[in-house]
NUSESE-666509 format. One record per atom (N, C-alpha, C, CB): x, y, z. Coordinates in steps of 0.2 Angstrom, whole numbers. Each point is the difference from the previous one (the first is absolute). Glycine has a CB too. Example, Ala and Ser with C-alpha at 12.3 -4.5 7.8 and 13.67 -1.06 7.14 Angstrom:
<milums>
MILUM     px     py     pz
MILUM     66    -28     39
MILUM     -4      6      0
MILUM      4      6      0
MILUM     -9     -6      6
MILUM      7     11    -10
MILUM      4      6      1
MILUM     -4      5      3
MILUM      6     -3    -10
</milums>
This chain:
<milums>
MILUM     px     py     pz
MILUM      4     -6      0
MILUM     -4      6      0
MILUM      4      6      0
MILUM     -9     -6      6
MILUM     14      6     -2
MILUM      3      8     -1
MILUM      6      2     -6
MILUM     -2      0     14
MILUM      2     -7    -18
MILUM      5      0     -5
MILUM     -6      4     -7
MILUM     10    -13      5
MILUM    -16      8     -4
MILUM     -5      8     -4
MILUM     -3      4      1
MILUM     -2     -3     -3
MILUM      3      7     10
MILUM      1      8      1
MILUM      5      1     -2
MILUM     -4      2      9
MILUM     11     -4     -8
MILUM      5      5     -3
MILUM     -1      0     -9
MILUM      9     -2     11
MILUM    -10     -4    -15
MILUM     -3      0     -5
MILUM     -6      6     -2
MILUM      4    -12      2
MILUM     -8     13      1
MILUM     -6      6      0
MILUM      2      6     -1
MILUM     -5     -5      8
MILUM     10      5     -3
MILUM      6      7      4
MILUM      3      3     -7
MILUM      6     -6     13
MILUM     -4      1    -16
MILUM      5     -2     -5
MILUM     -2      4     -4
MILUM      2    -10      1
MILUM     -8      7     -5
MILUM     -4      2     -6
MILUM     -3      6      2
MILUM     -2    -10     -4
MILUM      2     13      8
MILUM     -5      7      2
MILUM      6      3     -1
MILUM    -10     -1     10
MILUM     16      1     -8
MILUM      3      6     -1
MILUM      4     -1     -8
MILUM      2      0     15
MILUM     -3     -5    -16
MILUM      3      0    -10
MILUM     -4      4     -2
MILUM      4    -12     -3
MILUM    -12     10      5
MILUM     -5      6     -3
MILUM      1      7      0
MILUM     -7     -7      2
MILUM      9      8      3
MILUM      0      6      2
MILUM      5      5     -3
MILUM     -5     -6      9
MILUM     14      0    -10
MILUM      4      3     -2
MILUM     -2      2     -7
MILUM      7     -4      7
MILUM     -8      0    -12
MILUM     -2      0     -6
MILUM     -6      4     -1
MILUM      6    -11     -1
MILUM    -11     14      3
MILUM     -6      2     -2
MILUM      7      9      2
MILUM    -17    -13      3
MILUM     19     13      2
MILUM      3      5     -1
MILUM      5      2     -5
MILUM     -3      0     10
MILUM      4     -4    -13
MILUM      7      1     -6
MILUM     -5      3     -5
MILUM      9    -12      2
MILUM    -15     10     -3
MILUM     -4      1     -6
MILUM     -3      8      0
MILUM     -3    -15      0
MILUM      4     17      8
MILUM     -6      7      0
MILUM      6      5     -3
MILUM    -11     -2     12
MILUM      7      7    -16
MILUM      4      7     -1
MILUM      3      2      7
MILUM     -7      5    -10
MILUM     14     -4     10
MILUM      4      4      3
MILUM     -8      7      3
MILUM     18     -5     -9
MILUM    -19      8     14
MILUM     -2      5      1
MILUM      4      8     -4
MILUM     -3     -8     11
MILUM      2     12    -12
MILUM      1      7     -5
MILUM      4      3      7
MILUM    -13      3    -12
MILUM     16      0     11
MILUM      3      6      5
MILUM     -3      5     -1
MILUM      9     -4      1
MILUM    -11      8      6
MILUM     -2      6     -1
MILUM      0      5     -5
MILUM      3     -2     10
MILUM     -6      5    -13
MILUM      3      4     -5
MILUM      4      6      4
MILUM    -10     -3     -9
MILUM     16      3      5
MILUM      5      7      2
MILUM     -1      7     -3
MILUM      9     -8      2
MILUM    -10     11      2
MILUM      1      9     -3
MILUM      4     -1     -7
MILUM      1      7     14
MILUM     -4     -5    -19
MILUM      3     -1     -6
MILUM      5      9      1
MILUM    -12    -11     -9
MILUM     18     10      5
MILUM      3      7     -1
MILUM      0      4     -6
MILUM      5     -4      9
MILUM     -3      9     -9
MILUM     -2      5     -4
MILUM     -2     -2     -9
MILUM      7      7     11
MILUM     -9     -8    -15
MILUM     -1     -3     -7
MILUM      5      2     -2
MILUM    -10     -2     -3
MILUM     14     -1      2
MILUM      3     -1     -8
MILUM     -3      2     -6
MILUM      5     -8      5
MILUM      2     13     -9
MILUM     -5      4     -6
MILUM      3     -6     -4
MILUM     -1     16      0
MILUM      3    -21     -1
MILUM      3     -6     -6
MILUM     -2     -6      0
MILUM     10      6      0
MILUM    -12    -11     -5
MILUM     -3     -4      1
MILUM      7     -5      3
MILUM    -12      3     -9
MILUM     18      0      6
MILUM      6     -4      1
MILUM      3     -2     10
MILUM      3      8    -15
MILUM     -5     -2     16
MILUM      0     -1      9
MILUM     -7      0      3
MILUM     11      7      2
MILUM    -15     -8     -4
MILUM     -8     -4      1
MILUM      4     -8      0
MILUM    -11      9    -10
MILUM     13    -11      2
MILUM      3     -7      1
MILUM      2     -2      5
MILUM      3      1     -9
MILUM      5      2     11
MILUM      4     -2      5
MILUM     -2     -1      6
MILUM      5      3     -7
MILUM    -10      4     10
MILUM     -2      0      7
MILUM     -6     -3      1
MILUM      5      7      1
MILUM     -8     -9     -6
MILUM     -7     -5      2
MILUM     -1     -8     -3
MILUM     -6     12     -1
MILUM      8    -11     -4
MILUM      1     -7     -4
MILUM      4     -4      3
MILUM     -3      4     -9
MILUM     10     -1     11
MILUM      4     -6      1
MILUM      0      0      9
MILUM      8      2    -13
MILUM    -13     -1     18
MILUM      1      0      6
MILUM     -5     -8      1
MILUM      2     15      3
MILUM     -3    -18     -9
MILUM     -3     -9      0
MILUM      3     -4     -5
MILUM    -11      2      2
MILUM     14      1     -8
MILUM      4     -5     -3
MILUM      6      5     -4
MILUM    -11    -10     -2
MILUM     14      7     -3
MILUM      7      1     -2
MILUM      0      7     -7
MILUM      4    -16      4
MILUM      0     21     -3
MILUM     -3      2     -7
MILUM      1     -4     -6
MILUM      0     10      5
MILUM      7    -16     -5
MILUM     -4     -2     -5
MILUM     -5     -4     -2
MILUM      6      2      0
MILUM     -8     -4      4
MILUM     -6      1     -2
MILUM     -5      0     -3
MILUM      5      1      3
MILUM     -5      5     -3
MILUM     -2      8     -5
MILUM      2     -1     -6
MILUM      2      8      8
MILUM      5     -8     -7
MILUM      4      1     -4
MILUM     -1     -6     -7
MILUM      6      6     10
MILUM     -7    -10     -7
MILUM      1     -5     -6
MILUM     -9     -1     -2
MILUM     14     -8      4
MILUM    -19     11     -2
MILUM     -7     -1     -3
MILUM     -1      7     -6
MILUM     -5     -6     13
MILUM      2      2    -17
MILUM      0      5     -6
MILUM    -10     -1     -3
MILUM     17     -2     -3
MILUM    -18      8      6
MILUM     -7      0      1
MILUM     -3      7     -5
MILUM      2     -6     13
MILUM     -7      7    -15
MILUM     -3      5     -4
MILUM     -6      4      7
MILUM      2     -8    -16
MILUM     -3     16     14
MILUM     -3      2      3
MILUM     -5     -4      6
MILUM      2      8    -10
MILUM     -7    -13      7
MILUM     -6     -2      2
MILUM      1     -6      6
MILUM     -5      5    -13
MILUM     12     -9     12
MILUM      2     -2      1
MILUM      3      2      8
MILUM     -1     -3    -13
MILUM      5      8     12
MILUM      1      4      6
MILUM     -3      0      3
MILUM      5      5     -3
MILUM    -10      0     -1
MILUM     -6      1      6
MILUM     -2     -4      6
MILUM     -4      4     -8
MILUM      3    -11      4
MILUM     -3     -4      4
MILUM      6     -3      4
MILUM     -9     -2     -9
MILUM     14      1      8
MILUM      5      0      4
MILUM      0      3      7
MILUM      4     -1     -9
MILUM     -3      8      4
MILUM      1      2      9
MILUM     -7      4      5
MILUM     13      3     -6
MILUM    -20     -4      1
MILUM     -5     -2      3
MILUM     -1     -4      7
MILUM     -2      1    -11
MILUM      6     -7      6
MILUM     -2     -8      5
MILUM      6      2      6
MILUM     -3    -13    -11
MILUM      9     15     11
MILUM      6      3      4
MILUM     -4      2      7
MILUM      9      6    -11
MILUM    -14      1      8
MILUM     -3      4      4
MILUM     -3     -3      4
MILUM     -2      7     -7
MILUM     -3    -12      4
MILUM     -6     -6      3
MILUM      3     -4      4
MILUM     -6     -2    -10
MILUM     14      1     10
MILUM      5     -4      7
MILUM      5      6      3
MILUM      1    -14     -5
MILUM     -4     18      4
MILUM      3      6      7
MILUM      4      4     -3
MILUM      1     -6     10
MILUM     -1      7    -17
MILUM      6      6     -1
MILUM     -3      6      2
MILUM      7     -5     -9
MILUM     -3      9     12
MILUM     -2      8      1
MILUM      1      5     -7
MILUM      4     -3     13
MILUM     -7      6    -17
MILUM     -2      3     -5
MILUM     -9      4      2
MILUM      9    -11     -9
MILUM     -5     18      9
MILUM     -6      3     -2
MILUM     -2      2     -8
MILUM      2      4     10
MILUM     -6     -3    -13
MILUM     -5      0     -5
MILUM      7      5     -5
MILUM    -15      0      7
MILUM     17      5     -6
MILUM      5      2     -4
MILUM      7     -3      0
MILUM     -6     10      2
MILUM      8    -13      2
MILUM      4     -3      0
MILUM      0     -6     -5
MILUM      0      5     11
MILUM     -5    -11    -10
MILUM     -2     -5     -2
MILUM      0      2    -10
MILUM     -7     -2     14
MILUM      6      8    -15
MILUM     -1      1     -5
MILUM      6      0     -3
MILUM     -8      5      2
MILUM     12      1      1
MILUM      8      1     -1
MILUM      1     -8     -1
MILUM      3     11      7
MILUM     -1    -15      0
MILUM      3     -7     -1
MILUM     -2     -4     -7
MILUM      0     -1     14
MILUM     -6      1    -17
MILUM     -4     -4     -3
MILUM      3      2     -8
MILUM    -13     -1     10
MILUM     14      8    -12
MILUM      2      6     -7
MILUM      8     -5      0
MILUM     -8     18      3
MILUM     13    -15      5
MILUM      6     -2     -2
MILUM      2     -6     -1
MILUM      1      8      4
MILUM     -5    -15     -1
MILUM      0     -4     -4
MILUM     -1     -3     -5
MILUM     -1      1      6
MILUM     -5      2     -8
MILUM      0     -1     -8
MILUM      4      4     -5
MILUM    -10     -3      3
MILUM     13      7     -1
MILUM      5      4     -3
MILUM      6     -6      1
MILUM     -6     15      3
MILUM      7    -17      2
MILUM      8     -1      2
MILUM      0    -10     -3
MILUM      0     10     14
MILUM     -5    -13    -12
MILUM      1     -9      0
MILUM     -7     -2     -4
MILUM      8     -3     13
MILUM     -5      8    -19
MILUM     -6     -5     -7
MILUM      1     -7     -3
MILUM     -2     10     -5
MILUM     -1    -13      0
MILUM      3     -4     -4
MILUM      2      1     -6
MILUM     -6     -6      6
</milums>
């Protein structure tokens, strides 16, 4: 009998670990964003590359509409972009990494 409690034990806590492996990490607070940036080129550097690499970036070769939606879906997982900004970043992309 107590070799299938600890069996029980067992499995409760495998559940437990593994159903936590699977939930999203929680978002962090949002931080006081600072002052905008007039270039979509340091928009890039200070927002884009604070989750992945700029190359990233670099090596996607995308057309206007494309972007958009990019860095739409960015927004949709926490990038910080206000409306002018977003714009800026979205023009110098497509200006910068077409096909």
């Amino acid at each position: 009998m107590k070799s299938y409690k600890g069996l029980v034990v067992l499995v409760v806590a495998i559940t437990v670990l593994l159903s936590a492996c699977g939930s999203p990490s929680p978002q962090p607070p949002a931080s006081p964003q600072p002052s905008s940036p007039t270039d979509g080129s340091t928009l890039l550097q200070e927002r884009c590359t604070e989750c992945h690499s700029l190359a990233r970036v670099e090596q996607a070769q995308k057309n206007l509409d494309e972007w958009e939606r990019v860095v739409n879906s960015m927004i949709n997982k926490g990038a910080q972009l206000n409306e002018d900004e977003k714009a800026l970043l979205i023009e110098y992309l497509a200006e910068t990494y077409v096909p």
